[in-house]
C-alpha positions in Angstrom: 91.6 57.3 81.5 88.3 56.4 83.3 86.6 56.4 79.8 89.0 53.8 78.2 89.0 51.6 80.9 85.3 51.8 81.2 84.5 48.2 79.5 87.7 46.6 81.4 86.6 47.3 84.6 82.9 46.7 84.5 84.1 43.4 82.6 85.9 42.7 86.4 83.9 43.9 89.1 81.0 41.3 87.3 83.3 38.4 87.5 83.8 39.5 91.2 80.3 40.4 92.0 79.9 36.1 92.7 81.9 36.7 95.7 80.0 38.2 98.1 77.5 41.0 98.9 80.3 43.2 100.0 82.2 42.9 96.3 78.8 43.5 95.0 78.4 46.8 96.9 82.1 47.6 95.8 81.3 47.1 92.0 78.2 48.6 92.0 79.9 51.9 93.7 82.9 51.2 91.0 80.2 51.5 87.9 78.7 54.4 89.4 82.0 56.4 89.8 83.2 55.3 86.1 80.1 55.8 84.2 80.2 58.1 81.5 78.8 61.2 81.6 78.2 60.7 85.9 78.8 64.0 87.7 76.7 66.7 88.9 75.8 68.1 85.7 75.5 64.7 84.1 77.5 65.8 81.0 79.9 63.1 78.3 83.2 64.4 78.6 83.0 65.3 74.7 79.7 67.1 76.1 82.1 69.4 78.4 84.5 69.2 75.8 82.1 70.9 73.5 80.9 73.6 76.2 84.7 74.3 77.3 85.3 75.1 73.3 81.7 77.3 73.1 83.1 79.4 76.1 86.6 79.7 74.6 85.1 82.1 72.5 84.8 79.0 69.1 82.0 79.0 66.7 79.4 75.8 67.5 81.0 74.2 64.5 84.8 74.4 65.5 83.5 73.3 69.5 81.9 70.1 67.8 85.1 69.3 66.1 87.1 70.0 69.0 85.1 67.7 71.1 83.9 64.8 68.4 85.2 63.0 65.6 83.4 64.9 62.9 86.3 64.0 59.8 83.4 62.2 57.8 81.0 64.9 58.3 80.2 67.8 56.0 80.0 71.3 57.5 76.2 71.6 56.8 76.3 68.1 59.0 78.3 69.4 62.1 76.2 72.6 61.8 73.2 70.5 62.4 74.4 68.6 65.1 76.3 70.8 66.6 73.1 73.6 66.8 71.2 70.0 68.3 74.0 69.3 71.0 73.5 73.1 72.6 69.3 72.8 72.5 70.0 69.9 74.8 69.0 71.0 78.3 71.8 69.8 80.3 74.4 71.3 77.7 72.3 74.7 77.5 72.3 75.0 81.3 76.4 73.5 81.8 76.9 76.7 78.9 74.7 79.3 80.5 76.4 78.3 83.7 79.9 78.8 82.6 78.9 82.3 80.7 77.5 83.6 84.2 81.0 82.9 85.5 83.1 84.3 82.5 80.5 87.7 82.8 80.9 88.4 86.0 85.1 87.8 85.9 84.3 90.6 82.9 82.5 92.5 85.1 85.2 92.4 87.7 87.8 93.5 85.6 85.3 96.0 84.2 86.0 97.9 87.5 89.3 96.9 88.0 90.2 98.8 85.3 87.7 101.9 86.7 90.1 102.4 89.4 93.1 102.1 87.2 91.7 104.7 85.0 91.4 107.0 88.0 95.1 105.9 89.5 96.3 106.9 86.0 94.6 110.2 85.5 95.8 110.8 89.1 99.0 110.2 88.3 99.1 112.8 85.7 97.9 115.3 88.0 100.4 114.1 90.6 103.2 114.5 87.9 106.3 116.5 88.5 108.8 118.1 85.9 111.8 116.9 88.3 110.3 113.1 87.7 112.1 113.9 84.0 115.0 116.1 84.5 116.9 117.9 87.1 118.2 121.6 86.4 120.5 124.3 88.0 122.3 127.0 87.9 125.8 127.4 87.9 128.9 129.5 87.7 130.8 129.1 84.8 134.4 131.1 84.1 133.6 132.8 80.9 137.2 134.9 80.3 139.8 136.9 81.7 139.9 140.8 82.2 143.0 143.0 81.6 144.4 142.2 85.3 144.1 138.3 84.9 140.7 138.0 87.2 138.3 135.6 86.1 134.7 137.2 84.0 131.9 135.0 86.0 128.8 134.6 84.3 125.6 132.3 84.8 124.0 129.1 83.0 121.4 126.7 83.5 122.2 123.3 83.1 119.6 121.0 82.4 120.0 117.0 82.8 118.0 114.9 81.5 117.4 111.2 83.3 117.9 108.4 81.6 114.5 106.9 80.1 115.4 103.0 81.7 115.4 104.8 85.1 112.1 106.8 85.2 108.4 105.9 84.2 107.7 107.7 80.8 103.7 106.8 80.3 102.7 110.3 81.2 105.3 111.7 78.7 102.7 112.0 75.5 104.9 113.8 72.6 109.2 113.7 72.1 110.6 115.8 69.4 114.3 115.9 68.1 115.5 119.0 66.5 117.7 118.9 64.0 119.8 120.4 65.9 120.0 117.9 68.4 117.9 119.5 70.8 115.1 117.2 72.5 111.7 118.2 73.9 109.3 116.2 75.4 105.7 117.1 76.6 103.6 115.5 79.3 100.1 115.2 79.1 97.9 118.4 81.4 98.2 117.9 84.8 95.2 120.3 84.9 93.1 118.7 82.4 93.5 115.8 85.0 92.8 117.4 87.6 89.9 118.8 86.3 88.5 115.1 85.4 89.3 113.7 88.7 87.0 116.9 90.0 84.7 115.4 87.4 84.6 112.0 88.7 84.4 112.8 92.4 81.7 115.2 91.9 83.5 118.2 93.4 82.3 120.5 90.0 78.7 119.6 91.4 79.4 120.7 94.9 80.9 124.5 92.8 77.7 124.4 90.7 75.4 124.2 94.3 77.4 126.5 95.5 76.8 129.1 92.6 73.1 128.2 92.3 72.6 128.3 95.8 74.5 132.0 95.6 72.5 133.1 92.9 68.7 131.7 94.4 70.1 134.3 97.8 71.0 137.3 96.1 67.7 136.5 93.7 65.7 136.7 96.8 68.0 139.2 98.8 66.7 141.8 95.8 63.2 140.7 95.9 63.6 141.3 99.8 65.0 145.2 98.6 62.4 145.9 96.0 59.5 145.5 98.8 60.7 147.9 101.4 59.4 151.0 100.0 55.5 150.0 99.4 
C-alpha cells in the first residue's frame, strides 16, 4: 500500500509544500517515510521479497520469480540476475542476517530435541508391565465331587488395557497368533538404562573405580615382592 501510493502522495505534499515551512517539514518527513526501499537495511520490498524466498529454503531462481516480474525472461536470464541481486551487499548482508537467525533457532531445537532423547530413553527405563495390562489370580469352580462340594482350582487372568487409554510408544513389536492370542514386546528397559549411564557418565566413574582398584593392588604386590630383600 505505501508503494502504490508512492507517486500520489509525493504529487500532494509538493502542491502543499507552498504553504508554509511547517507543511514543508511535514512533506519532507512524509517522502522519507514512503520512500522505497527506506528502512534500516535499506532493502525494495521485492529485495526482501527475494531474501524472505532465499531463506524459505527456494533456489535463487524461484526467489527472483517470487519477488519480480520475470514472465518475459528466460531461465538462463533470471539465473543471471538473480546470482547479481544476492552479490549486492545490502541483500548479501539482509540474507546472512536472516540465516544467523534461522541457525541458531536450528541449533535450539538441536538441543531441544537432546533432552527429549534422554526423557524418552528414560522413559523406557521407567517403563512398567502394569502400564499395559493388569493380571491376577483367582478362584475359579472347576467341578463337583461325589458329595456335591465344589473342586476349587487356580487361574491367572490377564487384562489387557485398552490401547486409546495408555501410551503405546515404548511398545516396539505386537504379534497375533492365529489363535487369537496377542503379544506385545517393549523395547529393554536395561538397554536404557544402560545408555542413560552412558550419557551421564556414570560407566566412567565404574571404569575409575576399576582402574583405580587395579593401579592399588598393582602396587599393594610390588609393596609384597620387596619385603624379603
Amino acid at each position: 500500500m505505501c508503494y502504490n501510493n508512492y507517486n500520489r502522495i509525493i504529487v500532494s505534499i509538493r502542491a502543499l509544500e507552498n504553504q508554509g515551512s511547517f507543511l514543508l517539514f511535514t512533506a519532507r518527513a512524509l517522502s522519507t517515510c514512503f520512500k522505497v526501499g527506506g528502512g534500516v537495511k535499506g532493502l525494495t520490498a521485492k529485495q526482501e521479497k527475494f531474501v524472505q524466498e532465499l531463506i524459505k529454503g527456494k533456489s535463487q531462481r524461484e526467489a527472483y520469480k517470487a519477488a519480480y516480474n520475470a514472465k518475459n525472461m528466460s531461465e538462463n536470464s533470471i539465473d543471471v540476475e538473480a546470482s547479481n541481486l544476492l552479490k549486492n551487499p545490502k541483500v548479501a548482508q539482509r540474507f546472512e542476517e536472516l540465516r544467523s537467525k534461522v541457525i541458531k533457532r536450528t541449533e535450539e531445537k538441536a538441543i531441544i530435541t537432546a533432552e527429549e532423547i534422554i526423557k524418552e530413553i528414560a522413559d523406557i527405563a521407567r517403563d512398567d508391565i502394569k502400564n499395559y495390562l493388569s493380571f491376577k489370580t483367582v478362584k475359579t469352580v472347576v467341578d463337583y465331587d461325589n458329595d456335591g462340594k465344589p473342586i476349587i482350582d487356580y487361574t491367572t487372568v490377564v487384562e489387557m488395557k485398552d490401547s486409546d487409554n495408555i501410551d503405546t510408544k515404548n511398545i516396539k513389536e505386537i504379534n497375533v497368533g492365529k489363535d487369537g492370542s496377542f503379544k506385545f514386546k517393549t523395547y529393554c528397559r536395561d538397554t536404557a538404562l544402560y545408555k542413560l549411564a552412558e550419557i551421564f557418565g556414570l560407566n566412567k566413574i565404574q571404569q575409575d573405580k576399576q582402574k583405580l582398584a587395579e593401579e592399588r593392588f598393582k602396587h599393594e604386590k610390588e609393596i609384597d615382592s620387596k619385603k624379603y630383600w
